[in-house]
PyMOL Python script that loads the backbone (N, CA, C, O; Angstrom):
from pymol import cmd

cmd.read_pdbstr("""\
ATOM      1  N   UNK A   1      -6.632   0.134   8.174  1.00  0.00           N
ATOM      2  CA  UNK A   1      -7.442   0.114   6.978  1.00  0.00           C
ATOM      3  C   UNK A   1      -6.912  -1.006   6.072  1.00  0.00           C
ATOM      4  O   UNK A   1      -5.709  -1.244   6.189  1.00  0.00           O
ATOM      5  N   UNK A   2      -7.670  -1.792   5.116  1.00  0.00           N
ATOM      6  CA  UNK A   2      -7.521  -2.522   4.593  1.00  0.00           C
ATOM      7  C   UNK A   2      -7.067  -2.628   3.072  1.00  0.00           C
ATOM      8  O   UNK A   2      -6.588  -1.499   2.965  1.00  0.00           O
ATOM      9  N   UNK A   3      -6.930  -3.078   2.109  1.00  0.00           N
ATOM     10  CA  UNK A   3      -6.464  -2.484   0.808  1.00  0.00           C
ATOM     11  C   UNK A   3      -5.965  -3.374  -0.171  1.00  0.00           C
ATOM     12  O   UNK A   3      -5.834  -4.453   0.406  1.00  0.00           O
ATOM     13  N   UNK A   4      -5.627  -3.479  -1.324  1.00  0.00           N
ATOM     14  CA  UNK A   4      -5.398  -4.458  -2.268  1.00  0.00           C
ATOM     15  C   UNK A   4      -4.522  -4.204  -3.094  1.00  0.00           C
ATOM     16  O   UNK A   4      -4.720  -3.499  -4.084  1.00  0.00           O
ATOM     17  N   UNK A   5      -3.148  -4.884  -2.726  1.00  0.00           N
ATOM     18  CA  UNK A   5      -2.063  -4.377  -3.825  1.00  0.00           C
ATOM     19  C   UNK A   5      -2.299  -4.647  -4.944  1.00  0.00           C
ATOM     20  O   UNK A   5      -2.546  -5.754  -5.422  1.00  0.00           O
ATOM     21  N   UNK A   6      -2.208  -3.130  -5.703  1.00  0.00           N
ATOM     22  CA  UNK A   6      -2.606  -2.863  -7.476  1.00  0.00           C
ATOM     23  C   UNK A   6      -1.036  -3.049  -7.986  1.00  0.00           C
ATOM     24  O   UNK A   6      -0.722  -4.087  -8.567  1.00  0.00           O
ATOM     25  N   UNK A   7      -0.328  -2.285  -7.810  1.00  0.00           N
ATOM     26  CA  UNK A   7       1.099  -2.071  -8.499  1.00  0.00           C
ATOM     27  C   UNK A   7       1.814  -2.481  -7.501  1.00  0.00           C
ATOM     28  O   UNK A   7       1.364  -2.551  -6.358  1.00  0.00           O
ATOM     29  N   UNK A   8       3.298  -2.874  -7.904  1.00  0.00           N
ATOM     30  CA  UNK A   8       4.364  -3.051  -6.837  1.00  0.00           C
ATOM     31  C   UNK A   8       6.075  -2.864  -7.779  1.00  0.00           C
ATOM     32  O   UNK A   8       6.015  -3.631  -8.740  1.00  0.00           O
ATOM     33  N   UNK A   9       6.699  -2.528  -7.772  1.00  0.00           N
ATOM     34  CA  UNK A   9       7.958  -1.951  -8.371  1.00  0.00           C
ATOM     35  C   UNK A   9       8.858  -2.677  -7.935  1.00  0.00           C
ATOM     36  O   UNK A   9       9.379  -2.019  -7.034  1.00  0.00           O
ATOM     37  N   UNK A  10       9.494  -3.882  -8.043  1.00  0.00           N
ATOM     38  CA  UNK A  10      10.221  -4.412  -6.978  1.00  0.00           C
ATOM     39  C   UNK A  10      11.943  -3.329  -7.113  1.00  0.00           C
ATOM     40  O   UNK A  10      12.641  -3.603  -6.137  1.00  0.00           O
ATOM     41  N   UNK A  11      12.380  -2.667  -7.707  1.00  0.00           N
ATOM     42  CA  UNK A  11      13.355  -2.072  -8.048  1.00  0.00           C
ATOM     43  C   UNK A  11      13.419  -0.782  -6.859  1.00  0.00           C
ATOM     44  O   UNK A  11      14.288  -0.440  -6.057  1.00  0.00           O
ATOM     45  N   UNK A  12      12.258  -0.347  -7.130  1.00  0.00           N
ATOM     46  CA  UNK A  12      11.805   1.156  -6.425  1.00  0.00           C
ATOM     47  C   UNK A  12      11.769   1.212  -5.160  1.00  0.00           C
ATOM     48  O   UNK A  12      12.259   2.017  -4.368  1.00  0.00           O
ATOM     49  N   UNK A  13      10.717  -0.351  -4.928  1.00  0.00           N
ATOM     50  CA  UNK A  13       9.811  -0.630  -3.781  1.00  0.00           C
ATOM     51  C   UNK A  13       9.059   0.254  -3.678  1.00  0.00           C
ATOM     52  O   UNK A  13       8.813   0.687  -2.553  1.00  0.00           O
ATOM     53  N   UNK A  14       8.364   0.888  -4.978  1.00  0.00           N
ATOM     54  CA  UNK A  14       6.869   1.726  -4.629  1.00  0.00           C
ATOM     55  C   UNK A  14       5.755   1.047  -5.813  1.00  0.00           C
ATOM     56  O   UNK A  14       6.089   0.298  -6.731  1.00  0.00           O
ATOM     57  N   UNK A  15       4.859   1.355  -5.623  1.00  0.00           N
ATOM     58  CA  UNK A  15       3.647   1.226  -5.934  1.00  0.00           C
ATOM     59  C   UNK A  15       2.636   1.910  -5.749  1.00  0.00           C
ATOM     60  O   UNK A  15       2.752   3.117  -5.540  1.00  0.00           O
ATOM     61  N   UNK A  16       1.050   1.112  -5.795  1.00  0.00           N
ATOM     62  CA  UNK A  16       0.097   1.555  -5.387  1.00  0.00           C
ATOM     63  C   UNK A  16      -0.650   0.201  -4.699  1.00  0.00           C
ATOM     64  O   UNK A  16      -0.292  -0.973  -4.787  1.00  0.00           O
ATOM     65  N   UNK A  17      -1.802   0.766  -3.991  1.00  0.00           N
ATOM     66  CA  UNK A  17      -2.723  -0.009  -3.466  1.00  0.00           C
ATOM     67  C   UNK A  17      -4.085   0.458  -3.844  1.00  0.00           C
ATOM     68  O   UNK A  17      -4.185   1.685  -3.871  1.00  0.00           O
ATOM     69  N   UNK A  18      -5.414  -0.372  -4.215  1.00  0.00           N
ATOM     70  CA  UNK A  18      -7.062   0.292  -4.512  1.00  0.00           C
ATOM     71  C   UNK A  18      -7.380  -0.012  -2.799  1.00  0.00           C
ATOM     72  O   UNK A  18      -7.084  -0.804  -1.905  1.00  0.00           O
ATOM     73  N   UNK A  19      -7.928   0.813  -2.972  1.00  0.00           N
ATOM     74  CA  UNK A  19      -9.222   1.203  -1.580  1.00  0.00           C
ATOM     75  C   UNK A  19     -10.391   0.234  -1.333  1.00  0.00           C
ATOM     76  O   UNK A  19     -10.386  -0.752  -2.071  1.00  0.00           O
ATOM     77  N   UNK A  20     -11.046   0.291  -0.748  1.00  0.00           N
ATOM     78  CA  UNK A  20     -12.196  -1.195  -1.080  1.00  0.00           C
ATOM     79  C   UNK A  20     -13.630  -0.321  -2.216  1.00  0.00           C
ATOM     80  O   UNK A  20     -14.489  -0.827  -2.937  1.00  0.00           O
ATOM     81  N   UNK A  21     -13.307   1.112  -1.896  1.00  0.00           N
ATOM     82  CA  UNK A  21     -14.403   2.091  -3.145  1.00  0.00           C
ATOM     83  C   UNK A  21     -13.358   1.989  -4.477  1.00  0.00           C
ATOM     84  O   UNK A  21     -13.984   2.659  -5.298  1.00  0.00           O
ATOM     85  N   UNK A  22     -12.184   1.556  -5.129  1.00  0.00           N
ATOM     86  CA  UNK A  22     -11.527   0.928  -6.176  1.00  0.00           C
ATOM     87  C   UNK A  22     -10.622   2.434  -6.006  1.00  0.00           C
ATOM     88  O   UNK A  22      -9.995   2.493  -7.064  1.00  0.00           O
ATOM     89  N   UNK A  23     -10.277   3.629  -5.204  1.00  0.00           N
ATOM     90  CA  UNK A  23      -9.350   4.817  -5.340  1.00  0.00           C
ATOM     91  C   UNK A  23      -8.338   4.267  -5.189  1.00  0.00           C
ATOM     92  O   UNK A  23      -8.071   3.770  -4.095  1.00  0.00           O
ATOM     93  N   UNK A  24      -7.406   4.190  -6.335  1.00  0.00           N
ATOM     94  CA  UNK A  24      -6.041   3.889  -6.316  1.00  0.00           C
ATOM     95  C   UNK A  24      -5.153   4.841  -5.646  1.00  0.00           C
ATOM     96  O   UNK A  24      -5.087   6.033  -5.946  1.00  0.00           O
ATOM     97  N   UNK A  25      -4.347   4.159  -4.556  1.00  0.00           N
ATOM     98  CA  UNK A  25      -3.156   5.340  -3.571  1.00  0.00           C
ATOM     99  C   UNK A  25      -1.929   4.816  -3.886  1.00  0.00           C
ATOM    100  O   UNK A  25      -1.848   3.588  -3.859  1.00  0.00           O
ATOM    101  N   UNK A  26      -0.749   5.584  -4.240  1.00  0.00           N
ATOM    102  CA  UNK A  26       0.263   5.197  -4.385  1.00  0.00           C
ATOM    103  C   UNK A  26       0.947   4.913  -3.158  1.00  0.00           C
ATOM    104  O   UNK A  26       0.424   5.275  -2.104  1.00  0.00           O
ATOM    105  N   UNK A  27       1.971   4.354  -3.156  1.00  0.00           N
ATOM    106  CA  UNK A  27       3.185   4.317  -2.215  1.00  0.00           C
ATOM    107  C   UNK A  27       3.985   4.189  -2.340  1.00  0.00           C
ATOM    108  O   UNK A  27       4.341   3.277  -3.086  1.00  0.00           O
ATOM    109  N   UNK A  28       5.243   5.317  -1.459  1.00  0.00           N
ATOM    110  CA  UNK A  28       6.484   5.465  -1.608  1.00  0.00           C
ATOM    111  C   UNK A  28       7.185   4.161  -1.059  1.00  0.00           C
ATOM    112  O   UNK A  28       6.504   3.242  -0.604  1.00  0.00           O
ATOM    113  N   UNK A  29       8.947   4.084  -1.127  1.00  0.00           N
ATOM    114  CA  UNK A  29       9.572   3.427  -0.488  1.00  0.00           C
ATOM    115  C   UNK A  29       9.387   3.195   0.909  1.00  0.00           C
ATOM    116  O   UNK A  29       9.102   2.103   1.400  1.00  0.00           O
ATOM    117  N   UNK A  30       9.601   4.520   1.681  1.00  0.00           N
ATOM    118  CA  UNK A  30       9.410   4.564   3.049  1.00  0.00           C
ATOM    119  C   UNK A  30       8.217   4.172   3.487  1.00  0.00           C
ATOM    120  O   UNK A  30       8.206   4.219   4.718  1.00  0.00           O
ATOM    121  N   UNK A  31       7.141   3.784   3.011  1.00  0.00           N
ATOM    122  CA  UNK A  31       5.443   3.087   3.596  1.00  0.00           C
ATOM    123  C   UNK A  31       5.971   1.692   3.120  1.00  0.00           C
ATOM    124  O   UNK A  31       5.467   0.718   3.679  1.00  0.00           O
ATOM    125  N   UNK A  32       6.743   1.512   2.340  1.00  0.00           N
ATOM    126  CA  UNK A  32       6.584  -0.398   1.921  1.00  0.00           C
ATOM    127  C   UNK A  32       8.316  -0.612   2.818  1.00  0.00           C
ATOM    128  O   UNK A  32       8.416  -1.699   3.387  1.00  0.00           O
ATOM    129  N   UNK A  33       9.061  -0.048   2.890  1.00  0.00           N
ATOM    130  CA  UNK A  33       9.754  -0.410   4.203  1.00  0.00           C
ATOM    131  C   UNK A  33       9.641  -0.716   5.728  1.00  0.00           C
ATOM    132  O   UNK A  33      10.168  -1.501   6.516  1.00  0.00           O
ATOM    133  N   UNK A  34       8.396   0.605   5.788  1.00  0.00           N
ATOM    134  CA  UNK A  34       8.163   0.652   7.159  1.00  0.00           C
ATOM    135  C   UNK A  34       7.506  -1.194   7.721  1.00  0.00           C
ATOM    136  O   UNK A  34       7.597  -1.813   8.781  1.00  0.00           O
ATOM    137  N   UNK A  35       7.122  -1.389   6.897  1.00  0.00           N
ATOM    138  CA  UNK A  35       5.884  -2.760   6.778  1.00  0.00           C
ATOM    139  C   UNK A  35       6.874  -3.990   6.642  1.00  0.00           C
ATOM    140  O   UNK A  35       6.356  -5.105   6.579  1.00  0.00           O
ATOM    141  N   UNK A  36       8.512  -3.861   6.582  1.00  0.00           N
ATOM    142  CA  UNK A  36       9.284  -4.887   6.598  1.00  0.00           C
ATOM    143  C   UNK A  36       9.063  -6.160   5.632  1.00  0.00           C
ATOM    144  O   UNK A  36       9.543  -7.290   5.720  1.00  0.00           O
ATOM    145  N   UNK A  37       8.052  -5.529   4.546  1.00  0.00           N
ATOM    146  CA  UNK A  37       7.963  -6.642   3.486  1.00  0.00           C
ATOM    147  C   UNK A  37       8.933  -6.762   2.676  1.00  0.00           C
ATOM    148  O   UNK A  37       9.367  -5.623   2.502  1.00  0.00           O
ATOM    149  N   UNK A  38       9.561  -7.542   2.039  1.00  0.00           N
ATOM    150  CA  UNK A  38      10.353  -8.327   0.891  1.00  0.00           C
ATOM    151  C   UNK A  38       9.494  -8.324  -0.632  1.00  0.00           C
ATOM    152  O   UNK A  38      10.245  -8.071  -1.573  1.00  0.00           O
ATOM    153  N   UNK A  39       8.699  -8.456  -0.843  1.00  0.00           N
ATOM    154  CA  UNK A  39       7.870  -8.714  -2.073  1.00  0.00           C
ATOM    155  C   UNK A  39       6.496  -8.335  -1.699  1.00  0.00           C
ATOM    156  O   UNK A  39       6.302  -8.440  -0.488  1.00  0.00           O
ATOM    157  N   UNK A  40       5.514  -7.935  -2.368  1.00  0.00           N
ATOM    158  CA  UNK A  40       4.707  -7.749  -2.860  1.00  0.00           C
ATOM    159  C   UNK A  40       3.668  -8.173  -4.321  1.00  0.00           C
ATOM    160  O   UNK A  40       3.887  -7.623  -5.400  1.00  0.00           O
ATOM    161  N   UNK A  41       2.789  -8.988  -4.187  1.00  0.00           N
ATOM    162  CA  UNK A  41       2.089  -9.557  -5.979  1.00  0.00           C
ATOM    163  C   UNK A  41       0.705  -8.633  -5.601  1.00  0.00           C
ATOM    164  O   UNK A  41       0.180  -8.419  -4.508  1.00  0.00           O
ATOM    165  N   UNK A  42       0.445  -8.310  -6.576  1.00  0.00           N
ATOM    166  CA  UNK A  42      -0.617  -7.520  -7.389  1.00  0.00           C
ATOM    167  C   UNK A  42      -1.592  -8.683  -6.639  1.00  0.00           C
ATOM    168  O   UNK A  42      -1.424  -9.890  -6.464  1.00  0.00           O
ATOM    169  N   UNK A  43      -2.725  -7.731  -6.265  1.00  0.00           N
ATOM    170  CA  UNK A  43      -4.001  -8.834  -5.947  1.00  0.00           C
ATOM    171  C   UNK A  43      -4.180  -8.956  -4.447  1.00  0.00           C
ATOM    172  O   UNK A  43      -5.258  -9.013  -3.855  1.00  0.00           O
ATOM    173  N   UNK A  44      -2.905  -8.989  -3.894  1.00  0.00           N
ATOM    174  CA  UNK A  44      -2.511  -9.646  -2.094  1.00  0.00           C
ATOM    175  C   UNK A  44      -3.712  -8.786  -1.369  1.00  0.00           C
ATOM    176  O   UNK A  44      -3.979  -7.712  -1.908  1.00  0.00           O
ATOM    177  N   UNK A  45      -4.389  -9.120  -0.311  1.00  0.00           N
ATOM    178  CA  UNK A  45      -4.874  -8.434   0.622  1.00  0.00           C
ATOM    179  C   UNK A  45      -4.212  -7.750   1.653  1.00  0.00           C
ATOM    180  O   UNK A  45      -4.223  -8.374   2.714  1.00  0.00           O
ATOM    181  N   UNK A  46      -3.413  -6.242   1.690  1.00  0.00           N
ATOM    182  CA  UNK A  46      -2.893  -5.813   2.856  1.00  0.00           C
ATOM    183  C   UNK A  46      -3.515  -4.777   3.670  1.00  0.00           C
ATOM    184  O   UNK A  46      -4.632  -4.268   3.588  1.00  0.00           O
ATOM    185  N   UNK A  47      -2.568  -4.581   4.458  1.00  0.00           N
ATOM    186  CA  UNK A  47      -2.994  -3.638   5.898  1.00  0.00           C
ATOM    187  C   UNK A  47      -2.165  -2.175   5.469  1.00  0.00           C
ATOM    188  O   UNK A  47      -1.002  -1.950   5.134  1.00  0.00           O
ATOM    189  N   UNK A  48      -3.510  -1.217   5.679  1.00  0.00           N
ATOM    190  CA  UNK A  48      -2.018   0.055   5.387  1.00  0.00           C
ATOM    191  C   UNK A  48      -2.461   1.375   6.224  1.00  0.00           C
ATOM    192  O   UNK A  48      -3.629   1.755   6.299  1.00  0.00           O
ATOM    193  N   UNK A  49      -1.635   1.855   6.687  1.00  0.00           N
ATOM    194  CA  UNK A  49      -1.957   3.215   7.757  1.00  0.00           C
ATOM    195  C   UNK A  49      -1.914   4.726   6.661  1.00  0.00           C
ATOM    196  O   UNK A  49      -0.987   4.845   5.860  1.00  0.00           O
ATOM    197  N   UNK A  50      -2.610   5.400   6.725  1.00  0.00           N
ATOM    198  CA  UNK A  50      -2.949   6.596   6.097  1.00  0.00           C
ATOM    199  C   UNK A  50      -2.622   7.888   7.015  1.00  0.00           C
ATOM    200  O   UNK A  50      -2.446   7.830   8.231  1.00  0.00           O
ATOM    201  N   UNK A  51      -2.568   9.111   6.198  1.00  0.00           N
ATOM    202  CA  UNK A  51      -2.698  10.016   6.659  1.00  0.00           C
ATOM    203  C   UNK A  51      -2.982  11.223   5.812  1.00  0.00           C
ATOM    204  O   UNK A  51      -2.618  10.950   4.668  1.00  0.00           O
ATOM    205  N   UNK A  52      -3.445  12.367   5.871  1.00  0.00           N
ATOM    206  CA  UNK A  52      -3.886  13.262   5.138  1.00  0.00           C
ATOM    207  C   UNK A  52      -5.232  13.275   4.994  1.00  0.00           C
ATOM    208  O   UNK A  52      -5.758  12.407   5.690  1.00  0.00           O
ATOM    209  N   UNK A  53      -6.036  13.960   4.326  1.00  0.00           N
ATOM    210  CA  UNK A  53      -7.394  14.075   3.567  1.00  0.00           C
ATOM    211  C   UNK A  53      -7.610  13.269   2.723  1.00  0.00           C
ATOM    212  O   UNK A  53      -6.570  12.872   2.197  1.00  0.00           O
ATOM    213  N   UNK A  54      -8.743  12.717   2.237  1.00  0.00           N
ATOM    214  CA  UNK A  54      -9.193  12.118   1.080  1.00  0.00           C
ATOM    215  C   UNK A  54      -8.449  12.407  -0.563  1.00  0.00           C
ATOM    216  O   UNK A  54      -8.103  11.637  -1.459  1.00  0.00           O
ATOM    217  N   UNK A  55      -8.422  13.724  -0.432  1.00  0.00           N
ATOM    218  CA  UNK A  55      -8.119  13.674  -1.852  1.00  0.00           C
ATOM    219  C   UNK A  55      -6.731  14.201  -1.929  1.00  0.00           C
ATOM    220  O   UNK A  55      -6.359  14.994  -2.794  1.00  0.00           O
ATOM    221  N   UNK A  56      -5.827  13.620  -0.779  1.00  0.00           N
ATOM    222  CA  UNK A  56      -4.507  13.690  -0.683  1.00  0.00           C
ATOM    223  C   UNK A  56      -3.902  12.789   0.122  1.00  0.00           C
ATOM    224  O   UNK A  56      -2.936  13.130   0.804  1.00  0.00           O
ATOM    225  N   UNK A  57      -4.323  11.702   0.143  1.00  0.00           N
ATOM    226  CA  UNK A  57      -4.354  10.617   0.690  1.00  0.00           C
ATOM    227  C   UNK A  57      -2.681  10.230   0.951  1.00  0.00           C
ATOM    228  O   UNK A  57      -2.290   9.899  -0.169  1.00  0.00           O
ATOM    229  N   UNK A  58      -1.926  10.158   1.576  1.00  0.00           N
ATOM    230  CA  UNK A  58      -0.937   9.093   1.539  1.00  0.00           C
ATOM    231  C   UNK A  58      -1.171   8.127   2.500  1.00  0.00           C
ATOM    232  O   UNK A  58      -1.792   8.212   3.559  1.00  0.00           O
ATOM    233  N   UNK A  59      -0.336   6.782   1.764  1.00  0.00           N
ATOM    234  CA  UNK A  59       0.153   5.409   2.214  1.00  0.00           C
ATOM    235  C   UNK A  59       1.768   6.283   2.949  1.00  0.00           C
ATOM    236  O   UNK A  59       2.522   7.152   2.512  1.00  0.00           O
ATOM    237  N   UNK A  60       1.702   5.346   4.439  1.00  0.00           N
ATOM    238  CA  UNK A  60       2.650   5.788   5.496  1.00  0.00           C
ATOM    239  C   UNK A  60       3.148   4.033   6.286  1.00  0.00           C
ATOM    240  O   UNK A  60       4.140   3.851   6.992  1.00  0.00           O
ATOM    241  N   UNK A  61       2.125   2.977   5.884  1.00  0.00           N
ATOM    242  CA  UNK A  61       2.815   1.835   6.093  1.00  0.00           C
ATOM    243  C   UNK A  61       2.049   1.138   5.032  1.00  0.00           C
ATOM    244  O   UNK A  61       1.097   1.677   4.467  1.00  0.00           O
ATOM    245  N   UNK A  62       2.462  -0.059   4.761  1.00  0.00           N
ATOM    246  CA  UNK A  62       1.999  -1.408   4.083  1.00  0.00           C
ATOM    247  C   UNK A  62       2.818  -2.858   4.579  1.00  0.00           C
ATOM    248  O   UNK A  62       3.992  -3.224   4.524  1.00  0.00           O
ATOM    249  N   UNK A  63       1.872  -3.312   4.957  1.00  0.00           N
ATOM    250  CA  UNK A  63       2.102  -4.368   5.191  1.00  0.00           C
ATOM    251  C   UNK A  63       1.062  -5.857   4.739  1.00  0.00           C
ATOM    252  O   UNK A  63       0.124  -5.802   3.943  1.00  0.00           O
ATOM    253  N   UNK A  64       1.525  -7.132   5.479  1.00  0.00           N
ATOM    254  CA  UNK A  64       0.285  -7.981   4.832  1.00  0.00           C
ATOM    255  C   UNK A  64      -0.557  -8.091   5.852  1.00  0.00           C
ATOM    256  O   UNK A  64      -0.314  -7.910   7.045  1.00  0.00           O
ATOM    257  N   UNK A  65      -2.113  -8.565   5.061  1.00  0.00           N
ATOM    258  CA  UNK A  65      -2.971  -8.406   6.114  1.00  0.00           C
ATOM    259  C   UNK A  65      -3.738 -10.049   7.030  1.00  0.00           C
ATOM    260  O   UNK A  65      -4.521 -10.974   6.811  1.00  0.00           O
ATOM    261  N   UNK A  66      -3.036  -9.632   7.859  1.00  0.00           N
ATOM    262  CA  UNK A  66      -3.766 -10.647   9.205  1.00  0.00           C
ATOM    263  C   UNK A  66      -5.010 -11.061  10.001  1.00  0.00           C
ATOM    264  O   UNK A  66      -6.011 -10.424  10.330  1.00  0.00           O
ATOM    265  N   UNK A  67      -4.721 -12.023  10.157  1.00  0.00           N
ATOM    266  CA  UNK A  67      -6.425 -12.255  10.641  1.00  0.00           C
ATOM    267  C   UNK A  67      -6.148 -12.796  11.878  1.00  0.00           C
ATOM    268  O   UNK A  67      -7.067 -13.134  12.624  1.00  0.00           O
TER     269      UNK A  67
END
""", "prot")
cmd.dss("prot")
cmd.show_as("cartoon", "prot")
cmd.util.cbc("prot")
cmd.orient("prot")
Protein backbone atom coordinates (compact mmCIF):
# COMPACT_ATOMS: atom_id res chain seq x y z
CA UNK A 1 0.00 0.00 0.00
CA UNK A 2 1.06 3.32 -0.72
CA UNK A 3 1.09 6.48 1.61
CA UNK A 4 2.49 9.95 2.34
CA UNK A 5 4.69 10.83 5.15
CA UNK A 6 2.61 13.41 7.38
CA UNK A 7 4.77 13.45 10.66
CA UNK A 8 8.21 12.01 11.34
CA UNK A 9 10.00 12.37 14.97
CA UNK A 10 13.51 11.98 14.19
CA UNK A 11 14.28 11.42 18.13
CA UNK A 12 11.46 8.72 18.54
CA UNK A 13 11.54 7.48 14.99
CA UNK A 14 7.68 7.54 15.04
CA UNK A 15 5.25 9.34 13.27
CA UNK A 16 2.43 9.18 11.03
CA UNK A 17 1.60 8.59 7.41
CA UNK A 18 -2.13 9.95 5.35
CA UNK A 19 -3.75 7.25 3.31
CA UNK A 20 -4.48 8.31 -0.32
CA UNK A 21 -8.59 8.91 1.32
CA UNK A 22 -6.28 11.72 3.69
CA UNK A 23 -6.80 8.90 7.21
CA UNK A 24 -3.89 9.74 9.10
CA UNK A 25 -2.00 6.28 10.65
CA UNK A 26 0.55 6.61 13.05
CA UNK A 27 3.76 4.72 13.37
CA UNK A 28 5.72 3.22 15.91
CA UNK A 29 9.56 2.76 16.04
CA UNK A 30 9.46 -0.85 15.14
CA UNK A 31 7.42 -0.12 11.46
CA UNK A 32 10.07 2.80 10.64
CA UNK A 33 12.97 0.38 11.63
CA UNK A 34 11.70 -2.49 10.03
CA UNK A 35 11.95 -0.28 6.56
CA UNK A 36 15.81 0.40 7.39
CA UNK A 37 15.24 4.12 6.78
CA UNK A 38 17.58 6.85 8.31
CA UNK A 39 15.31 9.96 7.80
CA UNK A 40 12.13 10.63 6.78
CA UNK A 41 10.59 14.55 5.33
CA UNK A 42 6.99 15.21 5.57
CA UNK A 43 5.47 15.00 1.97
CA UNK A 44 7.89 11.80 0.71
CA UNK A 45 5.88 9.17 -1.17
CA UNK A 46 6.27 5.74 0.80
CA UNK A 47 5.48 2.08 0.82
CA UNK A 48 3.88 0.70 4.05
CA UNK A 49 2.49 -2.84 5.10
CA UNK A 50 -0.66 -2.81 7.39
CA UNK A 51 -2.43 -4.91 9.52
CA UNK A 52 -5.62 -4.91 11.54
CA UNK A 53 -9.13 -3.44 10.56
CA UNK A 54 -9.82 -0.11 9.24
CA UNK A 55 -10.53 1.60 12.20
CA UNK A 56 -7.53 0.09 13.96
CA UNK A 57 -5.27 0.28 11.47
CA UNK A 58 -1.55 -0.23 12.25
CA UNK A 59 1.66 0.73 10.25
CA UNK A 60 4.01 -2.66 10.63
CA UNK A 61 6.66 -1.38 7.92
CA UNK A 62 7.60 1.98 6.18
CA UNK A 63 9.70 2.36 3.85
CA UNK A 64 10.42 4.58 0.52
CA UNK A 65 8.44 4.08 -2.35
CA UNK A 66 9.81 2.51 -5.64
CA UNK A 67 9.03 2.34 -8.97
Amino acid sequence: MQATAYTYDAGTRTGSVLLDDGTPVPFDTAAFDAGGLRLLRPGQRVRIETEGPKDGLRVTLVTLQTF
